[in-house]
C-alpha positions in Angstrom: 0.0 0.0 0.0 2.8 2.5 0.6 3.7 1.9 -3.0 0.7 2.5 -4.1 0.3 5.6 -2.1 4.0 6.7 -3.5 2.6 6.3 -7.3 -0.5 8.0 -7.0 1.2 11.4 -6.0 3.6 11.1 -8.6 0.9 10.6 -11.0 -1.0 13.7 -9.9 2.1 15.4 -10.4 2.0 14.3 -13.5 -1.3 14.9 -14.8 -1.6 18.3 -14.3 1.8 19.4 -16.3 0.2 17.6 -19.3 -2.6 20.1 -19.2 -1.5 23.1 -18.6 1.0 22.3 -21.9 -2.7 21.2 -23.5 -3.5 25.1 -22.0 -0.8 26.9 -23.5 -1.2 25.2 -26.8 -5.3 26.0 -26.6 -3.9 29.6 -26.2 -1.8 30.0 -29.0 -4.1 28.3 -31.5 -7.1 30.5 -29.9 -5.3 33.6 -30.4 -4.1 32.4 -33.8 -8.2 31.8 -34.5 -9.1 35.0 -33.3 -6.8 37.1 -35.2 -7.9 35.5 -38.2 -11.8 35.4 -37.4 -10.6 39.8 -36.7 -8.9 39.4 -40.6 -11.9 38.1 -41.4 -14.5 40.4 -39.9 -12.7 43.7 -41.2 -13.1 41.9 -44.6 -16.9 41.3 -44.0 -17.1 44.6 -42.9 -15.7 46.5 -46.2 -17.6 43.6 -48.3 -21.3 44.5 -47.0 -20.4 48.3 -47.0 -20.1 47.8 -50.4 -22.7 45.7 -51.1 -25.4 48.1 -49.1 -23.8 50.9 -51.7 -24.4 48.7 -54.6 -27.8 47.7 -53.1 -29.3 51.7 -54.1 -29.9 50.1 -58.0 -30.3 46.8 -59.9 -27.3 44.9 -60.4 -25.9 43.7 -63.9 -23.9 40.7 -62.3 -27.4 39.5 -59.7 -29.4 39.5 -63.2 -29.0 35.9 -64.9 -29.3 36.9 -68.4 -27.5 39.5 -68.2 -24.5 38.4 -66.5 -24.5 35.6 -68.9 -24.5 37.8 -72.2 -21.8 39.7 -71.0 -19.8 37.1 -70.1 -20.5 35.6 -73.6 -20.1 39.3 -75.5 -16.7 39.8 -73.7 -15.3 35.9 -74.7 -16.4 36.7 -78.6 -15.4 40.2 -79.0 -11.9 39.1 -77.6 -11.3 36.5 -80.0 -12.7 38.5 -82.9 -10.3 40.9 -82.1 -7.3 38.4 -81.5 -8.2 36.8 -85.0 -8.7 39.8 -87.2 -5.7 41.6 -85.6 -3.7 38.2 -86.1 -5.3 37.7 -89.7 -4.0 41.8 -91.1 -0.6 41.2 -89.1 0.5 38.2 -90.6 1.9 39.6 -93.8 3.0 43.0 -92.4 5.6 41.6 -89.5 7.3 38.7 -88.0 5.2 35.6 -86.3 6.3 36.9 -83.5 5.0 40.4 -83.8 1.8 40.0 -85.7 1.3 37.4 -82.5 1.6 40.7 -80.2 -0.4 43.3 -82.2 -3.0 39.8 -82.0 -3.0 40.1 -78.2 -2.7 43.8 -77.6 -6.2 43.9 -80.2 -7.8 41.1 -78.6 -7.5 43.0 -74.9 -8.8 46.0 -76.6 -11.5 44.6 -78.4 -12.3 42.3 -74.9 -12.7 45.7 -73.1 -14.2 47.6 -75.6 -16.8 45.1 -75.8 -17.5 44.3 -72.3 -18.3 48.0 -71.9 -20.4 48.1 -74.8 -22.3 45.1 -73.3 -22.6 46.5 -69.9 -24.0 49.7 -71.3 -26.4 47.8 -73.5 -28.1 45.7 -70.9 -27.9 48.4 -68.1 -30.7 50.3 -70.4 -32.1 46.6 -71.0 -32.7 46.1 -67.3 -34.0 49.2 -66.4 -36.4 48.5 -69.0 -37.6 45.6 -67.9 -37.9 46.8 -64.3 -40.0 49.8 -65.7 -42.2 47.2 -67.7 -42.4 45.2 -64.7 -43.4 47.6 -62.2 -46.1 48.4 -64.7 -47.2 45.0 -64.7 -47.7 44.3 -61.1 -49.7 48.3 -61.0 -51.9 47.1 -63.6 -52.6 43.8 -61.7 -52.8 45.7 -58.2 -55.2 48.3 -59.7 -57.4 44.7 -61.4 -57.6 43.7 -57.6 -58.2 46.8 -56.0 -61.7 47.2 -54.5 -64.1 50.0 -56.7 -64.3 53.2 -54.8 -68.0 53.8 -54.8 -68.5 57.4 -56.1 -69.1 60.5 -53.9 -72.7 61.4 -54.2 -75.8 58.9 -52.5 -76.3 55.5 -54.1 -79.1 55.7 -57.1 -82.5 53.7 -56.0 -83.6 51.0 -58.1 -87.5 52.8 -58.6 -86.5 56.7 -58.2 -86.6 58.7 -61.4 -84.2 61.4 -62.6 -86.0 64.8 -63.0 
């Protein structure tokens, strides 16, 4: 019994070193998490400020068909531009610079393009909105109760005089 009574101190001793390490290590990963979960926050932060300012009108990228046409009008007008560049370069230079002015006029026309597109559909959509807000007053004012008219209700037997 005395050597058990020797052990069992020793392993008490023991026992609370390990945790304390467990602690520390808790603490340095916790702070770790925090100052990323702060990183993370401030990037929230700037992220809904500048969704609310985008939140004032209709957005080209939250409308599907929109975001889609652009995407596609962007991909086309940059290879049109790579190709017919490429195509009118090729007898006046080297491979290597008709390959260049087919770059430099495929970013142009890719920009050029994507602006056009995103000025074309930001009348489209405003359109639309317009048309539908017309749509849903016209159905509102189908539903609406009929305002009876100011003067007394006409009897069935009276006669005008």
């Amino acid at each position: 019994m005395a050597a058990e009574t020797a052990e069992a101190p020793q392993e008490t001793q023991q026992m609370p070193a390990a945790p304390a390490k467990a602690e520390k290590a808790a603490k340095g990963k916790d702070a770790k998490q925090d100052a990323k979960a702060e990183k993370k926050g401030k990037g929230k932060a700037k992220k809904s400020a500048a969704a609310d300012a985008g939140a004032d009108g209709p957005s080209i990228a939250a409308h599907p068909r929109a975001a889609r046409a652009v995407a596609r009008a962007k991909s086309w007008g940059g290879l049109a531009g790579f190709v017919l560049a490429g195509y009118l370069a090729l007898p006046t230079n080297t491979l290597a610079g008709a390959g260049l002015r087919a770059l430099i006029a495929g970013i142009v026309c890719y920009l050029a393009t994507w602006a056009g597109a995103v000025f074309l559909w930001r009348r489209l959509v405003m359109v639309e909105l317009k048309s539908r807000e017309a749509q849903v007053a016209g159905a509102y004012a189908a539903r609406a109760p009929r305002e009876l008219s100011a003067g007394p209700p006409e009897r069935p037997g009276a006669r005008a005089s």
